[in-house]
VMD Tcl script that builds the backbone (N, CA, C; Angstrom):
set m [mol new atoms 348]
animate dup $m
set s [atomselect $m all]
$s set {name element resname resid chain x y z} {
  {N N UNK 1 A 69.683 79.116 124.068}
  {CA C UNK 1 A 69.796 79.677 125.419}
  {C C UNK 1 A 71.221 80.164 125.662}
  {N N UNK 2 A 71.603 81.762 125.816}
  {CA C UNK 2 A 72.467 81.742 126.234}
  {C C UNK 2 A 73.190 81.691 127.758}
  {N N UNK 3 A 74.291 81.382 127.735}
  {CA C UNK 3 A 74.637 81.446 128.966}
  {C C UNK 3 A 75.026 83.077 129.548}
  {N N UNK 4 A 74.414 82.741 131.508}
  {CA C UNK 4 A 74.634 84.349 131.573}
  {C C UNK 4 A 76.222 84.210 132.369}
  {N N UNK 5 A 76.675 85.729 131.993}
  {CA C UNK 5 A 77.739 86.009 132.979}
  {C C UNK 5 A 77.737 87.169 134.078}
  {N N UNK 6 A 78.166 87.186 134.974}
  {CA C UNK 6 A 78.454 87.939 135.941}
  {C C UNK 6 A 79.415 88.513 135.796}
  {N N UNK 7 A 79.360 90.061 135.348}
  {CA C UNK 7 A 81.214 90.893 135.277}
  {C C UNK 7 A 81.185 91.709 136.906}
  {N N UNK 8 A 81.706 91.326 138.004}
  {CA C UNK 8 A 82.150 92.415 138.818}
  {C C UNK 8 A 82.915 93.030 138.757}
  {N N UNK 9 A 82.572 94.610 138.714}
  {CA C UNK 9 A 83.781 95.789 137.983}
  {C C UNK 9 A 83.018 96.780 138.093}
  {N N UNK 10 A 83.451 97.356 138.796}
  {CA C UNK 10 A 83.322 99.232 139.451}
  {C C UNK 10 A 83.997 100.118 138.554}
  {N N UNK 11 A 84.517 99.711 137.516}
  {CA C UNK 11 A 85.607 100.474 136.333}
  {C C UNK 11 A 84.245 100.246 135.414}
  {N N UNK 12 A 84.130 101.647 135.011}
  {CA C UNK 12 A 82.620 101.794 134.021}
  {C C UNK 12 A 83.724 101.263 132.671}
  {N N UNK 13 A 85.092 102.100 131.813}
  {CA C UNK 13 A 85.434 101.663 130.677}
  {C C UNK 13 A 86.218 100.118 130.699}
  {N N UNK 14 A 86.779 99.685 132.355}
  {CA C UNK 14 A 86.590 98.168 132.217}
  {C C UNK 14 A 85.889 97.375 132.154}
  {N N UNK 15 A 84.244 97.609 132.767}
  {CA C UNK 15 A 83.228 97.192 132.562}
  {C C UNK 15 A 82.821 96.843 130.866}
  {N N UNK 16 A 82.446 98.593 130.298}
  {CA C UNK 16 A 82.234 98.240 128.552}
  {C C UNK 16 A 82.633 97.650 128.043}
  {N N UNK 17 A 84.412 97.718 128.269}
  {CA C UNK 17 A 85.444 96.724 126.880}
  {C C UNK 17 A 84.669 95.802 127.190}
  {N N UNK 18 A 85.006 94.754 128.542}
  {CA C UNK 18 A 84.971 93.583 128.907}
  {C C UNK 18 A 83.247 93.343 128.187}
  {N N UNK 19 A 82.575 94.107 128.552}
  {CA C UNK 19 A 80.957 93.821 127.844}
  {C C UNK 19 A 80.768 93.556 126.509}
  {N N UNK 20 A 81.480 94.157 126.218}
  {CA C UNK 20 A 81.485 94.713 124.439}
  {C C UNK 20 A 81.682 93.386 123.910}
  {N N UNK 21 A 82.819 92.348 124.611}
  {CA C UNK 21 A 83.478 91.001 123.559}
  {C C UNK 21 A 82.376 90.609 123.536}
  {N N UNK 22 A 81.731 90.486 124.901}
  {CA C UNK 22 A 81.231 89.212 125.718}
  {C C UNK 22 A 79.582 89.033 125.117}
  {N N UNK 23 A 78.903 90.563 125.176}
  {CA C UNK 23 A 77.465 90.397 124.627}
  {C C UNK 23 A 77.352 89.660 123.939}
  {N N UNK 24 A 78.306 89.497 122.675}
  {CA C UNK 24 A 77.764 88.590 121.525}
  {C C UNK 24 A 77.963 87.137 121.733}
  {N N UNK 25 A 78.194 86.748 122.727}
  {CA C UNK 25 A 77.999 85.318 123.083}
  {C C UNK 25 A 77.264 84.943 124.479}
  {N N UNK 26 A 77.194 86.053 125.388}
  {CA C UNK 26 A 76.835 85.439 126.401}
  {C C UNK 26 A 75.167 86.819 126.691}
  {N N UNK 27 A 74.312 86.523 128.005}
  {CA C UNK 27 A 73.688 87.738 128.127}
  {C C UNK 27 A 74.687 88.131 129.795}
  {N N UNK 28 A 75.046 89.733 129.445}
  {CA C UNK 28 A 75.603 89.828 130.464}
  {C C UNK 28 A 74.770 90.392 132.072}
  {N N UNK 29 A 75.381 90.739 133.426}
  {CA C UNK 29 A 74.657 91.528 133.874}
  {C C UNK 29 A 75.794 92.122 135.128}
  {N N UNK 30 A 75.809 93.276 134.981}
  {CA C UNK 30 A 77.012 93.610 136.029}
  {C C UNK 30 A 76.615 93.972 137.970}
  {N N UNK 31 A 77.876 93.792 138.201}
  {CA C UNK 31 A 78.045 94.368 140.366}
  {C C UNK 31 A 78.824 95.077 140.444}
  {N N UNK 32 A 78.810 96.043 140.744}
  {CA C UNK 32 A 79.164 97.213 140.985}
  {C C UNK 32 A 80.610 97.122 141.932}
  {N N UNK 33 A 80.115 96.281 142.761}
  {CA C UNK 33 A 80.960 95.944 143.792}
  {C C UNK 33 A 80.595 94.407 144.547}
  {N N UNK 34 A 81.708 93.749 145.514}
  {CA C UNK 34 A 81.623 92.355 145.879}
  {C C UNK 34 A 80.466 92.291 146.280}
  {N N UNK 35 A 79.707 92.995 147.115}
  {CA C UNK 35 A 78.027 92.675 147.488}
  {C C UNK 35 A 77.301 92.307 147.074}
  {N N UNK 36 A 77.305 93.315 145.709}
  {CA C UNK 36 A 76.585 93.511 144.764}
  {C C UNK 36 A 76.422 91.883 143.698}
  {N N UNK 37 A 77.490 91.516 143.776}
  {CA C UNK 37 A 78.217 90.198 143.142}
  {C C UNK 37 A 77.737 88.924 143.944}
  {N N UNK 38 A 77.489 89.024 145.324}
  {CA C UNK 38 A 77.319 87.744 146.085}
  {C C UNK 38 A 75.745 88.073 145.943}
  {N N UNK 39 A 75.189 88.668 145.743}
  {CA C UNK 39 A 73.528 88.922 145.944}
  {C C UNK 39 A 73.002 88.439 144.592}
  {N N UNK 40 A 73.665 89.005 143.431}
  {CA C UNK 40 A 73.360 88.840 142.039}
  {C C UNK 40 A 73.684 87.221 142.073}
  {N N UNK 41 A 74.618 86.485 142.656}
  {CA C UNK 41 A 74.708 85.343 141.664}
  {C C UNK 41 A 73.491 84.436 142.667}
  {N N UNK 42 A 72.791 85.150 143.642}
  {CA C UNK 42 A 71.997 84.386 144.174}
  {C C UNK 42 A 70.878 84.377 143.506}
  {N N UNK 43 A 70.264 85.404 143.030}
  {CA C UNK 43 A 69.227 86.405 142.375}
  {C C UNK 43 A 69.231 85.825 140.817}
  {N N UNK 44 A 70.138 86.072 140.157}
  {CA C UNK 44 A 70.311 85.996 138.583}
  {C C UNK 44 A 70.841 84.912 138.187}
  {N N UNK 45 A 71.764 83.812 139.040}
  {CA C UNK 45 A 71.974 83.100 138.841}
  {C C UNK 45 A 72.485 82.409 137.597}
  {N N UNK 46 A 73.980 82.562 137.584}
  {CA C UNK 46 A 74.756 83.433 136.781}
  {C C UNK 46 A 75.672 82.190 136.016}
  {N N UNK 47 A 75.962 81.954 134.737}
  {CA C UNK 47 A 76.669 80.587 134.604}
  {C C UNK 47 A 78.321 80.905 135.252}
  {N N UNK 48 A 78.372 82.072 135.095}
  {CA C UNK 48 A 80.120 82.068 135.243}
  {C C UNK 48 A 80.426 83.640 135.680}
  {N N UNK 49 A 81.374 83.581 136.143}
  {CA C UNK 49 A 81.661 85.167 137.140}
  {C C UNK 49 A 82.692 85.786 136.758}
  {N N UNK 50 A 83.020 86.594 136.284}
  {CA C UNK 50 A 84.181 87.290 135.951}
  {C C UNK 50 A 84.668 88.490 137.369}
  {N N UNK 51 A 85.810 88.544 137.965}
  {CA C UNK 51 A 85.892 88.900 139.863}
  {C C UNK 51 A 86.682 89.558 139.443}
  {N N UNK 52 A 86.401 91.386 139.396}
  {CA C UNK 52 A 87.339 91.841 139.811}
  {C C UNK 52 A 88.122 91.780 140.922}
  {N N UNK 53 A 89.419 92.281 141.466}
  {CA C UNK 53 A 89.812 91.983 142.452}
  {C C UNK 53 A 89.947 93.093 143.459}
  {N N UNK 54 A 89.766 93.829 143.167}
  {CA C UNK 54 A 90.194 95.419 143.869}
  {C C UNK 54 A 88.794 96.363 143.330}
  {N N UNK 55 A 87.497 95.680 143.817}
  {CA C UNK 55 A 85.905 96.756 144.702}
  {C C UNK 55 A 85.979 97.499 145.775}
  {N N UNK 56 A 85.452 98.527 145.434}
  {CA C UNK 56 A 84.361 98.967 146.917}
  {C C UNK 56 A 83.763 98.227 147.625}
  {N N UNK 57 A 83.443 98.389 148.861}
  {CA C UNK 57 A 82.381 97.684 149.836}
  {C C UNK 57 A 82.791 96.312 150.529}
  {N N UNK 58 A 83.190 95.474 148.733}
  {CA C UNK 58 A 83.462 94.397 149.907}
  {C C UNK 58 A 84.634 93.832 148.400}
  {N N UNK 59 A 85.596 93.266 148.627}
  {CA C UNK 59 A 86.533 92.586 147.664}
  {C C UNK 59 A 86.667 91.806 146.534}
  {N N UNK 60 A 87.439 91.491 145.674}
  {CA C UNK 60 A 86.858 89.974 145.024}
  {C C UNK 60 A 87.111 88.844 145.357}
  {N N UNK 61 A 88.056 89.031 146.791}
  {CA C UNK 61 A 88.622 87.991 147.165}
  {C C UNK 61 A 87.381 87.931 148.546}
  {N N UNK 62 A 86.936 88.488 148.889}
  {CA C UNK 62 A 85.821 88.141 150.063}
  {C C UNK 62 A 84.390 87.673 149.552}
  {N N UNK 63 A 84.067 88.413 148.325}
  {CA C UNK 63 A 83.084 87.930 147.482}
  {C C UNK 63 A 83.217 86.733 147.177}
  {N N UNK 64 A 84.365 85.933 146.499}
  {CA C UNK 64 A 84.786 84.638 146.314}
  {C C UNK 64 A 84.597 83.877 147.289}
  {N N UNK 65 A 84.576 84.160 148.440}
  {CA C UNK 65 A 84.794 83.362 149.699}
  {C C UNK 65 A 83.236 83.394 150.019}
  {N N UNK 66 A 82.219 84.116 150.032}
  {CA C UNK 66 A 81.192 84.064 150.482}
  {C C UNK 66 A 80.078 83.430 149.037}
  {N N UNK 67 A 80.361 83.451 148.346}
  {CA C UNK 67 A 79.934 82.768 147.158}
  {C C UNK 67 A 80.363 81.568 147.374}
  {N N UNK 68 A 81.478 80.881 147.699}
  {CA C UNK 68 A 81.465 79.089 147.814}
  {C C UNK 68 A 81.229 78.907 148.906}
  {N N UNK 69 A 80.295 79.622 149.712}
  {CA C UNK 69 A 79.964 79.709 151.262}
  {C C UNK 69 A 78.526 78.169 150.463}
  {N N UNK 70 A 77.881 78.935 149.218}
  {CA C UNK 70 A 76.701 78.777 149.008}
  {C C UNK 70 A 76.591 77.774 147.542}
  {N N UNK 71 A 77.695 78.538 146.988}
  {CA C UNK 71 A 77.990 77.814 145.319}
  {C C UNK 71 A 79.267 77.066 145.283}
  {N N UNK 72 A 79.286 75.639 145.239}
  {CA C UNK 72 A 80.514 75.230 145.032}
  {C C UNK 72 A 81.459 75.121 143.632}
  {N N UNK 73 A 80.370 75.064 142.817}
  {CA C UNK 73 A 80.592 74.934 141.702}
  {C C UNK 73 A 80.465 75.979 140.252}
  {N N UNK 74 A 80.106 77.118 140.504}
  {CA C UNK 74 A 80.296 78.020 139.008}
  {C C UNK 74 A 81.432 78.601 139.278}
  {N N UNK 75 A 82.122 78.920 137.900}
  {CA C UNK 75 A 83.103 79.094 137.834}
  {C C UNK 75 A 83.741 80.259 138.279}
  {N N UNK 76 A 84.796 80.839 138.657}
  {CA C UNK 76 A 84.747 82.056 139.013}
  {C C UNK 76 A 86.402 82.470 138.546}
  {N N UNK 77 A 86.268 83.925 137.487}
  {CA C UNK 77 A 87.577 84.316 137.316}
  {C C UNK 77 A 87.804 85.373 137.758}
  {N N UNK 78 A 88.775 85.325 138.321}
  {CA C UNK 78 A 89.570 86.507 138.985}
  {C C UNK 78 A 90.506 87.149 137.841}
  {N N UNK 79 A 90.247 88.902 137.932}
  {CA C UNK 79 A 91.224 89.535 136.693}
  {C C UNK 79 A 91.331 90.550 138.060}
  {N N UNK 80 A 92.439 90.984 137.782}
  {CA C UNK 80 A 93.561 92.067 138.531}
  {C C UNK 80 A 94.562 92.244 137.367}
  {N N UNK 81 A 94.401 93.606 138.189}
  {CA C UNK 81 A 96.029 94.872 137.837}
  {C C UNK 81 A 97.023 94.561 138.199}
  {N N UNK 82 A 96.738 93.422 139.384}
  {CA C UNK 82 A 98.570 93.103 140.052}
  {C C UNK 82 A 98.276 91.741 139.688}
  {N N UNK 83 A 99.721 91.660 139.259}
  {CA C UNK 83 A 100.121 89.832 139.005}
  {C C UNK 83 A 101.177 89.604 139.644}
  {N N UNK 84 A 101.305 89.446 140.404}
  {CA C UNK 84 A 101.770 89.114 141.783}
  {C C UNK 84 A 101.335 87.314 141.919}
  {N N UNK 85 A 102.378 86.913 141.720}
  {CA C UNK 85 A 102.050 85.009 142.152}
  {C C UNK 85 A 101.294 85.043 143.630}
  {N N UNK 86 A 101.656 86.309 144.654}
  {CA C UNK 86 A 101.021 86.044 145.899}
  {C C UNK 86 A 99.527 85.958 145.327}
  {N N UNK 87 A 98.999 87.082 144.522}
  {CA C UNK 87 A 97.624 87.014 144.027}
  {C C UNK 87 A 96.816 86.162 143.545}
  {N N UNK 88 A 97.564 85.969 142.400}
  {CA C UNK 88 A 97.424 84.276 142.258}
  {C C UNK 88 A 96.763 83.217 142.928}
  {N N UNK 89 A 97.922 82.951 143.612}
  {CA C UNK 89 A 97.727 81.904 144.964}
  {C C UNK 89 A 96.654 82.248 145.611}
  {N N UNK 90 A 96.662 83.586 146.250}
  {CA C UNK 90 A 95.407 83.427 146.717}
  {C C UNK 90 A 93.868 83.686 146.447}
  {N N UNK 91 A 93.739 84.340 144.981}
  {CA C UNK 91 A 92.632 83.999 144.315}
  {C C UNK 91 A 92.328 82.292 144.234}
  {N N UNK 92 A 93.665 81.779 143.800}
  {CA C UNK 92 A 93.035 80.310 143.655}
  {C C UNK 92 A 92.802 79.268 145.032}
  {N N UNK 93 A 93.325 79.957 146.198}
  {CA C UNK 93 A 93.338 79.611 147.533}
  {C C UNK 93 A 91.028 79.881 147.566}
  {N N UNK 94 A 90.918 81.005 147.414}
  {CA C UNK 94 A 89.775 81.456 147.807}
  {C C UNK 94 A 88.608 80.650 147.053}
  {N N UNK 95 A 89.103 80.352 145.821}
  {CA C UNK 95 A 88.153 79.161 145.343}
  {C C UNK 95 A 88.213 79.636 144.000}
  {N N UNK 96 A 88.735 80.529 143.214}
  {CA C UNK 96 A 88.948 80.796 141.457}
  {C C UNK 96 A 89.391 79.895 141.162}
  {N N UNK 97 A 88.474 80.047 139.880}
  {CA C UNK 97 A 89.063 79.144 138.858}
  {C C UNK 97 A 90.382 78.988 137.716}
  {N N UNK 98 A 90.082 80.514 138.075}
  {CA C UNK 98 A 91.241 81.288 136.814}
  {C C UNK 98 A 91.614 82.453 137.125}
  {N N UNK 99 A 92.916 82.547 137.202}
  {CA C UNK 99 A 93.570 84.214 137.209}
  {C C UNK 99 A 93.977 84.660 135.596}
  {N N UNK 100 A 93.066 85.986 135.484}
  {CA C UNK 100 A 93.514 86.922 134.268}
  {C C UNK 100 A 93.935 88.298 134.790}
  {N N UNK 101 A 95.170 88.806 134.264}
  {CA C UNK 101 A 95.716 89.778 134.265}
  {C C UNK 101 A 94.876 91.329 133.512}
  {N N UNK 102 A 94.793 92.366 134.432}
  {CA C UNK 102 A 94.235 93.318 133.428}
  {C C UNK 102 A 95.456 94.574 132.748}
  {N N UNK 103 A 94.989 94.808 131.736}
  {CA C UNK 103 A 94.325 95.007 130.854}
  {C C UNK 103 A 94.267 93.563 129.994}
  {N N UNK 104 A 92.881 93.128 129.897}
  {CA C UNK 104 A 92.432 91.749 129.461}
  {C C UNK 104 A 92.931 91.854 127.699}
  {N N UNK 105 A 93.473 90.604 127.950}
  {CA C UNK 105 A 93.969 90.002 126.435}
  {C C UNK 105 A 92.142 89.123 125.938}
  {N N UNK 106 A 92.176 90.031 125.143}
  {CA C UNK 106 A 90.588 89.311 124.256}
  {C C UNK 106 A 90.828 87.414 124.293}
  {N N UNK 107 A 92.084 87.418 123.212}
  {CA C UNK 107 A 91.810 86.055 123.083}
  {C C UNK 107 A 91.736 85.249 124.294}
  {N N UNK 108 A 92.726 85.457 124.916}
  {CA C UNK 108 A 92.677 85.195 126.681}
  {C C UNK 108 A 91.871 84.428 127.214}
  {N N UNK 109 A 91.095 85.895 127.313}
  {CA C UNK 109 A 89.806 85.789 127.602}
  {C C UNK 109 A 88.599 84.676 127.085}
  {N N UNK 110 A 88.422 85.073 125.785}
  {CA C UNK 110 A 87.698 83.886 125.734}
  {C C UNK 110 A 88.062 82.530 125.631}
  {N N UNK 111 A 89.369 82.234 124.907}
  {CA C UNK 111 A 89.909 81.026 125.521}
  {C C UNK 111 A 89.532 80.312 126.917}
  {N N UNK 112 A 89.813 81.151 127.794}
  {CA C UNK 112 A 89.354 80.956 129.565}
  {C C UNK 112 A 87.766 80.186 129.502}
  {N N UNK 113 A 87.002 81.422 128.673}
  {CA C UNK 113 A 85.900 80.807 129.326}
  {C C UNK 113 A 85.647 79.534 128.286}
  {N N UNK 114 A 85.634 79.639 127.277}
  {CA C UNK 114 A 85.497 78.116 126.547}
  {C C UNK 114 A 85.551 77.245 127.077}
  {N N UNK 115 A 86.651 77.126 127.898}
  {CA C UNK 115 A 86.955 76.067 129.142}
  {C C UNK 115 A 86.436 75.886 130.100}
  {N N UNK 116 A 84.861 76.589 130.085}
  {CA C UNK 116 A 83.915 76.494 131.364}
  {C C UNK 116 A 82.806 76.398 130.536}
}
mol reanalyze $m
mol bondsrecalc $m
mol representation Tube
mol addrep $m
């Protein structure tokens, strides 16, 4: 059984890379945007979330917040373009588990999730 992930990412060639590692270990399924992301992990029910931070419609930082409205517990990583300690902080204020910097470092990456 694999485990599924949730990539939120409105970036179609950040979307692929990020797909590309990930298929071969996990089944993936993407959100377009934060909505899209709080509906899916209700729906698909998702082992682990990968949050962009900067969507359409609705954020990854508002998505985060309305997801532990309901889920206290799957994991949720936040990746952004800005690394900014304010960001940081407040991804992990909002309830992340993990801040990754983009353009995503592979090993990084899966390192991170191993740990979930």
């Amino acid at each position: 059984q694999m485990k599924k992930i949730l990539i939120a990412e409105d970036n179609d060639s950040n979307y692929l890379l990020t797909s590309i590692i990930l298929k071969k270990q996990y089944e993936v399924c993407r959100a377009y945007n934060g909505a899209e992301a709080v509906a899916l992990v209700q729906e698909w029910q998702p082992d682990i979330i990968l949050m962009d931070w900067k969507m359409p419609i609705m954020t990854g930082l508002e998505a985060t917040m309305r997801i532990r409205e309901f889920n206290t517990t799957i994991p949720i990583i936040a990746l952004t373009a800005y690394a900014f300690t304010s960001d940081r902080q407040q991804a992990l204020e909002a309830g992340c588990n993990e801040f990754l910097t983009k353009p995503i470092n592979v090993k990084e990456l899966i390192n991170v999730l191993s740990n979930f």
